[in-house]
C-alpha positions as CSV (number, residue, x, y, z in Angstrom):
1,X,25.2,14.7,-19.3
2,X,23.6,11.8,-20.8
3,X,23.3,9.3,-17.7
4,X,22.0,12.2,-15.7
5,X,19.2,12.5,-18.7
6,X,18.7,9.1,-18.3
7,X,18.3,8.8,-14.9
8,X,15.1,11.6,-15.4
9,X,13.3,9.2,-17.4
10,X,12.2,5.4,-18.3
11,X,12.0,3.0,-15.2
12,X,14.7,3.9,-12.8
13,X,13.0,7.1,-12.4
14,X,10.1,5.0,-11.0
15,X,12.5,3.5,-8.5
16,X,13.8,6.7,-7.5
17,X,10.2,7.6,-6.8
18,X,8.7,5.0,-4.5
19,X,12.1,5.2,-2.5
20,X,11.0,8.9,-1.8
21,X,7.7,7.8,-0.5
22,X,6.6,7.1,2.9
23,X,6.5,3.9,2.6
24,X,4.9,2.3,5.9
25,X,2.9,-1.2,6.6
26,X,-1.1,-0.6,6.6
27,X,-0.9,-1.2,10.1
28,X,0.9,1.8,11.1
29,X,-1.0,4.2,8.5
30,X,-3.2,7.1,10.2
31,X,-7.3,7.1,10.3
32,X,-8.6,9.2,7.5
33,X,-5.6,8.9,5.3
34,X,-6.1,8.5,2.0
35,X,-3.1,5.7,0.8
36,X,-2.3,3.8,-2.2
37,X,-1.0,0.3,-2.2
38,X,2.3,-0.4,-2.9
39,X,3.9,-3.9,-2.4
40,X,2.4,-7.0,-1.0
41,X,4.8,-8.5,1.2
42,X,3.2,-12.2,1.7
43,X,3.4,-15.3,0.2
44,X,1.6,-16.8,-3.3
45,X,-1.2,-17.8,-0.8
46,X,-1.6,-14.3,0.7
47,X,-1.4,-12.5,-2.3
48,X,-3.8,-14.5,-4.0
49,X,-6.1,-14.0,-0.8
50,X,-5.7,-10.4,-0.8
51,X,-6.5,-9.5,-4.8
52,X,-9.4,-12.0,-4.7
53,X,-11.0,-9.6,-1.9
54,X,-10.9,-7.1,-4.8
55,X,-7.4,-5.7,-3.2
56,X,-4.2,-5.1,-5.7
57,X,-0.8,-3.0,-5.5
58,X,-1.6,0.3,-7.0
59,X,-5.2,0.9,-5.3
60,X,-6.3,4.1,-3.7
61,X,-7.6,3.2,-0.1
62,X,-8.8,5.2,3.2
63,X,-8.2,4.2,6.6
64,X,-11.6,4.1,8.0
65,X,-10.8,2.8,11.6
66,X,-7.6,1.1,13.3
67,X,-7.4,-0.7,16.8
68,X,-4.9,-0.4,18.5
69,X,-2.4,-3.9,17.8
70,X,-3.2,-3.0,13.8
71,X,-6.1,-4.0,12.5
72,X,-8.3,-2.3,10.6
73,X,-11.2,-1.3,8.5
74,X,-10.6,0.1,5.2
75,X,-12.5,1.8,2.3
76,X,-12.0,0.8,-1.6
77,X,-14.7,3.4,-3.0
78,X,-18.0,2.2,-1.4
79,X,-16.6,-0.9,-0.7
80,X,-15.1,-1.8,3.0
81,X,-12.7,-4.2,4.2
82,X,-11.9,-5.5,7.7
83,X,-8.3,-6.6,7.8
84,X,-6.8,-8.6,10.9
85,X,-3.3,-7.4,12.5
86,X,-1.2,-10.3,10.1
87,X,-2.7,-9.0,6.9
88,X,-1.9,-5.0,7.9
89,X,1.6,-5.8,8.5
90,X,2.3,-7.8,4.9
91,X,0.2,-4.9,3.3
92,X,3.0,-1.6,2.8
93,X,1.2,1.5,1.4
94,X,2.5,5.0,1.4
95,X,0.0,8.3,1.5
96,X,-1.3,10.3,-1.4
């Protein structure tokens, strides 16, 4: 009974949880969406490129427009960001 108690809380539970989610690249996510930012799947370069836009894993976003081949223009509070089809695909998000 213990390990199931266990397995409720602490850190695994948060494991459990983002494996439940819809997980999907930013290219692929729907116009209008509101998504949060889960993993950034590039290199040291890319991430460093990506959270000094003002972009980090955890952020609420919208998908304001996508064109078709996946890129897109997205919406950080009143701030947008225009992100080409490389930089959608390294970028998984899941929706709110």
């Amino acid at each position: 009974m213990e390990s199931n108690e266990l397995k409720k809380s602490g850190p695994e539970r948060s494991s459990e949880d983002l494996s439940l989610q819809n997980v999907l690249s930013l290219a692929l996510a729907e116009v209008g969406k509101r998504i949060r930012i889960i993993s950034m799947r590039g290199g040291r370069g890319f991430n460093n490129k990506v959270v000094s836009m003002g972009l980090k894993v955890g952020d609420e976003i919208r998908v304001v427009y996508r064109r078709p081949g996946g890129a897109v223009l997205i919406a950080k509070g009143q701030t947008r960001y225009a992100l080409g089809v490389v930089m959608t695909q390294k970028i998984l998000v899941a929706e709110i």
